[in-house]
N, C-alpha and C positions, 0 to 999 in steps of 0.2 A: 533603295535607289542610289546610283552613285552619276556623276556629272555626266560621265559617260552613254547612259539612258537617256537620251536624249528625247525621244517622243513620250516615255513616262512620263518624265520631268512635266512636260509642256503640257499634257492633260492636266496629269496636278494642277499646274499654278493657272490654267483656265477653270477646272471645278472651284480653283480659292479663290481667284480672282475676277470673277467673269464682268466685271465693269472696266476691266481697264483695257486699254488698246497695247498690245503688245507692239505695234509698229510706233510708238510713242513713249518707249522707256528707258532709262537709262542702265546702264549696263552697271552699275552700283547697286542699283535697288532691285535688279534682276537675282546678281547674287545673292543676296539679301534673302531676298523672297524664297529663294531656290534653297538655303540653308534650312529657313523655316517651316516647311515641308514635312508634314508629316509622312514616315518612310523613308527621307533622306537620309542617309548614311556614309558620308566621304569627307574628305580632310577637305576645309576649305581653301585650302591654297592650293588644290589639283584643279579650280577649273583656271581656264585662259580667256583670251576673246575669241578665238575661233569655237568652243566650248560652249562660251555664253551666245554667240551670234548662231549657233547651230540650235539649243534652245530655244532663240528668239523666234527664228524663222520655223520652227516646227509649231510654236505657239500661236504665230497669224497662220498659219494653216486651220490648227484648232479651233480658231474664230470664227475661221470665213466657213 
């Protein structure tokens, strides 16, 4: 997975995370989490906030 998979990504860290509200997190601990990821594979200074906010928002989809 690289930052740019963006609805991967956000499966993932709902199967890893399914307690936390993705409309309630900070964009630190996103990438964080998004590093941690098993399958992840990208340099961590290629994502952004448009990167990480595009995650996010695929992630409260995943929720709802």
């Amino acid at each position: 997975m690289k930052w740019t998979d963006t609805l991967r990504v956000a499966e993932a860290l709902y199967d890893k995370f399914p307690d936390i509200d993705p409309e309630k997190i900070r964009f630190t601990d996103l990438h964080k989490w998004v590093l941690e990821l098993d399958g992840f594979d990208d340099e961590p200074n290629r994502s952004g906030e448009k990167i990480l906010e595009a995650i996010q928002a695929a992630w409260i989809e995943e929720a709802r």
